[in-house]
C-alpha positions in Angstrom: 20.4 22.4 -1.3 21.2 23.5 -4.9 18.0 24.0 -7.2 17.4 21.3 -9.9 15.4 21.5 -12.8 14.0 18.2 -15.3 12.2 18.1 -17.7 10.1 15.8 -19.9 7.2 16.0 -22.8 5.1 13.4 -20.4 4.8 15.6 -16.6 1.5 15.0 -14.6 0.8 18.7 -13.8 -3.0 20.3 -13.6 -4.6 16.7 -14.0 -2.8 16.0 -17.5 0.3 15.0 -18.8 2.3 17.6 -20.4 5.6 19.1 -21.2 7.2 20.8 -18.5 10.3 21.6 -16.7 10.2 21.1 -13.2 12.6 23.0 -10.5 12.8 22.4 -6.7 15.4 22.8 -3.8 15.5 22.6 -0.3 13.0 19.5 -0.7 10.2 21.7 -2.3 8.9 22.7 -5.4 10.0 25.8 -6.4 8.9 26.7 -10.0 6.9 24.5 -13.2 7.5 26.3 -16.7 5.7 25.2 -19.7 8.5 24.6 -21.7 12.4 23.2 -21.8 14.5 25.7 -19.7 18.6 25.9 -20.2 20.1 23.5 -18.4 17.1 21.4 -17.2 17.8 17.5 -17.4 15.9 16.1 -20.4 14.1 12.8 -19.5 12.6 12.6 -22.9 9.3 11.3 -23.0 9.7 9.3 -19.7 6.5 10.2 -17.2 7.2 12.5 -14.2 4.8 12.7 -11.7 4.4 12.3 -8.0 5.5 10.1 -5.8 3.5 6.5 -5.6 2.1 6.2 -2.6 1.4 3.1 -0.3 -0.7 3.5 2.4 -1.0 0.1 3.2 1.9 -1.8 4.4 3.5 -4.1 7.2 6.7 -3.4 8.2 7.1 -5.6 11.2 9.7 -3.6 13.0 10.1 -3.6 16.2 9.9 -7.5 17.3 9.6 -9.2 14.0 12.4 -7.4 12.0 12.9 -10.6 10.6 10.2 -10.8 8.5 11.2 -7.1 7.0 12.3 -3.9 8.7 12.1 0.2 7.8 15.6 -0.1 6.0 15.0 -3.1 3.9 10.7 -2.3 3.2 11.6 1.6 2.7 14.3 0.5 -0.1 12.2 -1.4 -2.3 9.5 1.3 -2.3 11.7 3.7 -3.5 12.7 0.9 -6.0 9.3 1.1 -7.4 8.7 4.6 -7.1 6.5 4.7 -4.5 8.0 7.9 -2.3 5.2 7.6 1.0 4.2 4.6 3.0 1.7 3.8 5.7 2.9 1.5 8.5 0.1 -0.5 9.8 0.3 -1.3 13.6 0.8 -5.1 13.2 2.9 -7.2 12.6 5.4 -5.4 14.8 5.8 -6.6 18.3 4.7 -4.6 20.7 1.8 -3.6 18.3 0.9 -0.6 17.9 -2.6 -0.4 20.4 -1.0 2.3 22.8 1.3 5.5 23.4 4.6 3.5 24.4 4.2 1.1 21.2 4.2 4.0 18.9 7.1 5.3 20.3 9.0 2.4 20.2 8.2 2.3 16.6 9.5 5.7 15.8 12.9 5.0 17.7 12.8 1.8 15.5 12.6 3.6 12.6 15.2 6.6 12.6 17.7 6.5 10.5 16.5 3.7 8.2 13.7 5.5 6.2 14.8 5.7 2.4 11.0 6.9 2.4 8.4 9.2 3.7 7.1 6.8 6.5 3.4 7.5 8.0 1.4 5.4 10.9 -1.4 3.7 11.9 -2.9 3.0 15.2 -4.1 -0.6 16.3 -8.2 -0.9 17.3 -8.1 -3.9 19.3 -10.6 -5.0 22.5 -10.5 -2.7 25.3 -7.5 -0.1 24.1 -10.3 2.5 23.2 -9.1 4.4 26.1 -5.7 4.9 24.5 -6.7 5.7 21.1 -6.9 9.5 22.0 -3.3 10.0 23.0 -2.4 8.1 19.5 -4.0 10.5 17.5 -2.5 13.6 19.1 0.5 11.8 18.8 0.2 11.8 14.6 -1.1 8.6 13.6 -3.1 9.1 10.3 -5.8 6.5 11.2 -6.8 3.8 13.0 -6.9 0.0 11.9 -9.2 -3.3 13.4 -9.5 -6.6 12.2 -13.0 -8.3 12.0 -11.7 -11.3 11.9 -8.7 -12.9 13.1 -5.5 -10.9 12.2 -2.9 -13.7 12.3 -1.1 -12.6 15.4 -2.6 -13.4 18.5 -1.9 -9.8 20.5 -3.8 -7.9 17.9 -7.3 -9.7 18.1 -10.3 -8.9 15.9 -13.0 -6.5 17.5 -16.3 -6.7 18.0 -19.4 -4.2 17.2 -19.0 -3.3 21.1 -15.7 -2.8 20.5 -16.6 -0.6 17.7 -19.6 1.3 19.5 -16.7 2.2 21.7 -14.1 3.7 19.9 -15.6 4.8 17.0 -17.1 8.2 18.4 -13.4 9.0 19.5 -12.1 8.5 16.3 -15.0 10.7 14.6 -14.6 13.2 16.9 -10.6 13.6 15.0 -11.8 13.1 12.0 -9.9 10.1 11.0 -10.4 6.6 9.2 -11.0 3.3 10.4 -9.6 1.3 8.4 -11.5 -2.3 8.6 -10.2 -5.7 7.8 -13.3 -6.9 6.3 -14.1 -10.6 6.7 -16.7 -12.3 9.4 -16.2 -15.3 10.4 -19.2 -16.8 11.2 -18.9 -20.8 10.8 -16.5 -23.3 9.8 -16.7 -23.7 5.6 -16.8 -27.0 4.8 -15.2 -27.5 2.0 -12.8 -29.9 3.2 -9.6 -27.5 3.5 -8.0 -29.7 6.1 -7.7 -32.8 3.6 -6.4 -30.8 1.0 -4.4 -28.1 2.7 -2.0 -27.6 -0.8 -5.2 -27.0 -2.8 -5.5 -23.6 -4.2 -9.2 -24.0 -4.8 -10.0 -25.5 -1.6 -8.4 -22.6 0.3 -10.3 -20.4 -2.0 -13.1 -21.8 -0.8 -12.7 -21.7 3.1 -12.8 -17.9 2.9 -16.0 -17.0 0.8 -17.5 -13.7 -0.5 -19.9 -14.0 2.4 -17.7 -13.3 4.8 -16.3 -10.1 3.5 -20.3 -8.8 1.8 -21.3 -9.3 5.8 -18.2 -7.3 7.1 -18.7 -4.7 4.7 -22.6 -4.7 5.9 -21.2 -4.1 9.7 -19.3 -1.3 8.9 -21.9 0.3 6.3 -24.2 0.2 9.4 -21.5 1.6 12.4 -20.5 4.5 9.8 -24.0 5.6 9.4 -24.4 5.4 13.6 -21.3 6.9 14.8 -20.7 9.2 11.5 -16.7 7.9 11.7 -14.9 7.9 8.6 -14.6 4.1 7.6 -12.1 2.8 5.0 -12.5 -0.8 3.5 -9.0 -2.3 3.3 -8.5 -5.0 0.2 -11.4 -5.4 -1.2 -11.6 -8.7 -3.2 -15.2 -9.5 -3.4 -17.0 -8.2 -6.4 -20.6 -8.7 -4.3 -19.0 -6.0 -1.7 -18.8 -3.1 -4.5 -22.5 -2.5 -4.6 -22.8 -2.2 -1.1 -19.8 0.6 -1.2 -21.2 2.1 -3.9 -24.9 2.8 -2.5 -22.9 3.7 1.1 -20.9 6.2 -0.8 -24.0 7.6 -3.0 -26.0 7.6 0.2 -23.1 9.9 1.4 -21.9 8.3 4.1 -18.1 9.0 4.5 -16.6 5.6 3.3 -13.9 4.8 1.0 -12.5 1.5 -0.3 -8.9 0.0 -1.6 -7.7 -3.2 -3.5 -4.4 -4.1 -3.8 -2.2 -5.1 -7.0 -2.2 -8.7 -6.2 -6.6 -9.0 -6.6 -6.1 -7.0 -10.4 -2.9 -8.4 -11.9 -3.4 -12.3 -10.5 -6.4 -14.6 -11.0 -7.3 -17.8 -9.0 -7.2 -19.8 -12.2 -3.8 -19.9 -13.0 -2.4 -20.1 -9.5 -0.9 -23.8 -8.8 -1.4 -26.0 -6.0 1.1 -26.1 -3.1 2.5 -22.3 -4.2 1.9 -20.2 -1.1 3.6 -17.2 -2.7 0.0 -16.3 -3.2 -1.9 -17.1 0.1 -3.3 -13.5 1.5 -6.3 -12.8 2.9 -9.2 -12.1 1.5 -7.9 -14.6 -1.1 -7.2 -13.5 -4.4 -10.1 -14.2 -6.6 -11.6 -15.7 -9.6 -10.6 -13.9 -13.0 -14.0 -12.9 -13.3 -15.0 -11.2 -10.3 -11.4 -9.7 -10.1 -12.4 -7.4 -13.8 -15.4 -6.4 -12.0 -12.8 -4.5 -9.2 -11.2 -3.2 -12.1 -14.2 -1.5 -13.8 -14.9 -0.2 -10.0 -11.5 2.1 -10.2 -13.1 3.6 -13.4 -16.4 4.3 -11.6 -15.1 5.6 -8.6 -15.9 2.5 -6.2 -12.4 1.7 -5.3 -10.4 4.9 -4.5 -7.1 4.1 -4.6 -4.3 0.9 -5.0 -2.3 -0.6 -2.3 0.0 -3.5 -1.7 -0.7 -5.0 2.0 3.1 -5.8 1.7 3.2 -8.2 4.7 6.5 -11.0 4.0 7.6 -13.7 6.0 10.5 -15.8 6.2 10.5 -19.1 4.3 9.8 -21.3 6.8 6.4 -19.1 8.3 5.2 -19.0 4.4 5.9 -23.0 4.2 8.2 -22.6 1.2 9.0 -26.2 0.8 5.7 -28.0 2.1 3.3 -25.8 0.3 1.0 -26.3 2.5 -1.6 -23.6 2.2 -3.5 -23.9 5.8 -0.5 -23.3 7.7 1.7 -20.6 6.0 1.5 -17.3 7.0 -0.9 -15.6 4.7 0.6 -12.0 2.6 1.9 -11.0 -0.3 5.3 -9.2 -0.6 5.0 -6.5 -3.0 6.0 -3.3 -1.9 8.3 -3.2 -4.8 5.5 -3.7 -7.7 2.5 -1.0 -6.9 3.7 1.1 -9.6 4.4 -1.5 -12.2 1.9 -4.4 -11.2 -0.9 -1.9 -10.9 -0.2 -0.5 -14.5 0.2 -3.9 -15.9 -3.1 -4.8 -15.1 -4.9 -1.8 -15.9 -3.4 -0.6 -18.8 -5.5 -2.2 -21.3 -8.3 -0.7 -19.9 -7.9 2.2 -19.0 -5.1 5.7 -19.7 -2.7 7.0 -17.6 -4.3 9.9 -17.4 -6.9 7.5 -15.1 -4.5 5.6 -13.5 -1.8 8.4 -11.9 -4.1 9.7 -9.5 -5.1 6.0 -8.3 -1.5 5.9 -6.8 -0.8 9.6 -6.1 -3.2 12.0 -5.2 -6.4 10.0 -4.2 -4.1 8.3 -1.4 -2.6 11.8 -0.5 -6.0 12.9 0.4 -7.1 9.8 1.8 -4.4 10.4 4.4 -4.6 14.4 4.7 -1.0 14.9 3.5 -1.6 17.9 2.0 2.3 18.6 0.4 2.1 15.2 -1.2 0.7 13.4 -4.4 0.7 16.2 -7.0 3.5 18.5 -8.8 2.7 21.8 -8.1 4.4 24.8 -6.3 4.6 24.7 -2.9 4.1 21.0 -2.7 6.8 18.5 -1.8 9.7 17.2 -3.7 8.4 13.5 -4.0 9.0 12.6 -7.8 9.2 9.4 -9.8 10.7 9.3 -13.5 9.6 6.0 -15.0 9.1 4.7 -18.6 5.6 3.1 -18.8 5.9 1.8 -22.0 9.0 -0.4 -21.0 8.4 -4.1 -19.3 10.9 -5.7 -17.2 11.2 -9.4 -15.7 11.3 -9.6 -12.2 13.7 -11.4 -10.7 15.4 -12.2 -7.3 18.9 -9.7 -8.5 16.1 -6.8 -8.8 14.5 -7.4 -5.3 15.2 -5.0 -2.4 12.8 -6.8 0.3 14.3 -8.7 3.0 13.0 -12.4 1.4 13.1 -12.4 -1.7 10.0 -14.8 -1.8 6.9 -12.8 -4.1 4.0 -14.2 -6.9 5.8 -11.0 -9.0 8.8 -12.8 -9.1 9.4 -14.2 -13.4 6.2 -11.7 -14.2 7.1 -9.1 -17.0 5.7 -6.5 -15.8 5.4 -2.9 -17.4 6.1 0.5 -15.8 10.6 0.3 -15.4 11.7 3.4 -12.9 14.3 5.5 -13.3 14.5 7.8 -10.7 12.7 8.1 -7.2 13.3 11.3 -6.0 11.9 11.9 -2.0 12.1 15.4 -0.6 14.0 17.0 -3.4 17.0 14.2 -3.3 17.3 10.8 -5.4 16.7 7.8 -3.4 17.0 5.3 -6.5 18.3 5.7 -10.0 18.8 3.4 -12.6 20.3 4.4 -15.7 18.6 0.6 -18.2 16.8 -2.3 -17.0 20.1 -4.2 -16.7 21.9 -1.5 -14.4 22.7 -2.3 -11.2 20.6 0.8 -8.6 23.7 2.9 -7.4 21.7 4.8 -5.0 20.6 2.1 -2.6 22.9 0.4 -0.7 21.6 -3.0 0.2 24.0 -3.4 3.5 22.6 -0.8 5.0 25.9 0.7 6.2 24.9 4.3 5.0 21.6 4.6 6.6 22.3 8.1 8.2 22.0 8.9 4.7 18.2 8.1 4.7 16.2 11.0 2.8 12.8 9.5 3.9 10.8 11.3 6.9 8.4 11.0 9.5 4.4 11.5 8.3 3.0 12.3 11.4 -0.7 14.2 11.7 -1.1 17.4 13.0 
């Protein structure tokens, strides 16, 4: 592959932005020079930094390739700039609980990854046994659900459950990642009379249940001394219970997703289950507080929990809240949703690493998240001082059914680049991306690869 070199007065190199030209080949980078060279592409004073990363998506192929797919989810993160993704082990059918799943999933995904595409394992009740022969197989983590997941074959586990399987996963050194909410009683709040109600479905998921989750897994970490990761954390109460964990130095880390920062419950309308995901998103008030938690080192990172649905499952027309399938596509919008929302409080110089190189080593990939020799060719050009409307056009996810949809949002890409060759380029906000190829025809082209564990 012939060598390129860009450069821009704004690249993320050494932990600071910077002028710099950047050269790789062969899907590596090769050389960084402190200054213009001849014949490097000049991107101005657009940013270039690493990939975004998204280590916390649902892709729901095999079995529900409906909802999404590898082809369709892996071309609208390389839309947004977001080079890596984590698959999670549901919504796919089989889920991903044993050896045969997984496999199934990687014959699902060749020769549709416009990304880098990493795994999950599923922790359900009584697949413990099989967890071992998923990690040798190259799953970066493993993933349970404390409460009910939303699809019947991945039910929620148990602190036997847990006893059980987290010693194997300690003994590998990997993350359990922990849907954190416990369900304990029925709320009564009178959700079933008022099933479009935004405030009532607010209200039939409380802090409580997530502040006692987070308790649970506090408590196994410190037993079993297994890595445990707290997945979209929305409830303000649950940061000082991560923080103490973490200064106690137990190995725990936490996430939210774009979605809990850039929308508050107040201004979402009744009967609009665009915005039904669970935990719910929260009040404006406790949602700054998971702000201020990036700057303090609380949260570690930003996610999506992209999980779509067709029309019908997210009860489009009916709006009715207690039966649509509860997620948030978003895939598309880590980059620019997460900046929009944190912008005004924080630099870029803060934010970069919060979607590059603290996911990179939450997931070990040690080639991925910074621009430095050596390290992989994952690069995004975007301008993050230019907003752009969302709209349906712009969307590369299967339904085109997202809360970002009519948002401005700021942070406009133009170029992903994954493993040394562009994936996306668009030349102005009103340019049609001549990189992707939305039937899918040319997916032998597919630059993305496997993420798989040593």
């Amino acid at each position: 592959m012939q060598q390129r070199s860009i450069y821009s007065e704004n690249v993320w190199v050494e932990n600071r932005l910077q002028p710099a030209t950047v050269s790789f080949s062969n899907g590596t980078i090769t050389a960084i020079h402190f200054e213009k060279l001849n014949g490097a592409e000049d991107f101005g004073n657009h940013v270039i930094m690493p990939g975004v990363i998204d280590v916390h998506v649902h892709i729901n192929e095999p079995g529900r390739t409906d909802w999404e797919g590898f082809y369709t989810a892996t071309q609208a993160a390389a839309a947004g700039g977001t080079t890596t993704i984590i698959d999670m082990p549901l919504n796919a059918s089989p889920v991903t609980t044993t050896l045969d799943a997984f496999e199934q999933k990687l014959e699902a995904s060749k020769g549709k990854m416009n990304v880098n595409v990493g795994f999950y394992a599923g922790l359900i009740p009584g697949n413990a046994p099989h967890l071992e022969s998923l990690i040798q197989a190259g799953v970066v983590g493993v993933k349970c659900f404390l409460t009910h997941s939303g699809i019947d074959e991945f039910p929620n586990v148990t602190e036997k459950d847990l006893d059980e399987a987290m010693p194997i996963i300690a003994k590998y050194n990997l993350p359990l990642l922990a849907h954190c909410e416990l369900y304990e009683n029925e709320v009564d709040c009178d959700f079933e009379n008022n099933p479009t109600s935004y405030k009532h479905y607010l209200a039939s998921r409380p802090k409580q249940w997530e502040n006692d989750a987070v308790d649970l897994m506090i408590r196994m970490c410190r037993k079993h001394k297994c890595p445990v990761h707290i997945v979209h954390v929305a409830a303000d109460e649950a940061l000082a219970k991560i923080e103490a964990a973490k200064q106690e130095g137990l190995p725990i880390t936490a996430e939210t997703c774009s979605q809990y920062i850039y929308f508050d419950a107040e201004e979402i309308p009744d009967a609009h289950t665009i915005y039904k995901c669970a935990p719910p998103i929260r009040e404006r008030a406790n949602n700054q507080y998971l702000k201020e938690a990036f700057l303090t080192g609380v949260l570690d990172f930003i996610t999506t929990d992209h999980s779509p649905a067709p029309a019908d499952l997210k009860e489009i027309t009916t709006g009715n809240l207690k039966k649509a399938w509860g997620g948030i596509a978003g895939i598309q919008f880590l980059l620019s949703a997460s900046w929009t929302a944190l912008k005004e409080m924080m630099t870029l110089e803060q934010f970069i690493p919060l979607v590059t190189s603290k996911p990179a080593q939450f997931i070990k990939a040690d080639k991925k998240g910074l621009i430095a020799v050596g390290k992989d060719a994952d690069i995004v050009i975007w301008n993050p001082h230019s907003a752009n409307v969302v709209n349906e056009a712009s969307i590369f996810f299967r339904h085109k059914i997202s809360p970002y949809i009519a948002q401005n949002l700021s942070g406009v890409v133009h170029e992903t680049i994954v493993n040394g060759e562009t994936v996306y380029q668009n030349e102005s906000p009103e340019a049609q991306p001549n990189c992707l190829e939305r039937s899918g025809k040319n997916q032998n082209k597919n630059k993305g690869q496997w993420l798989l564990r040593k």
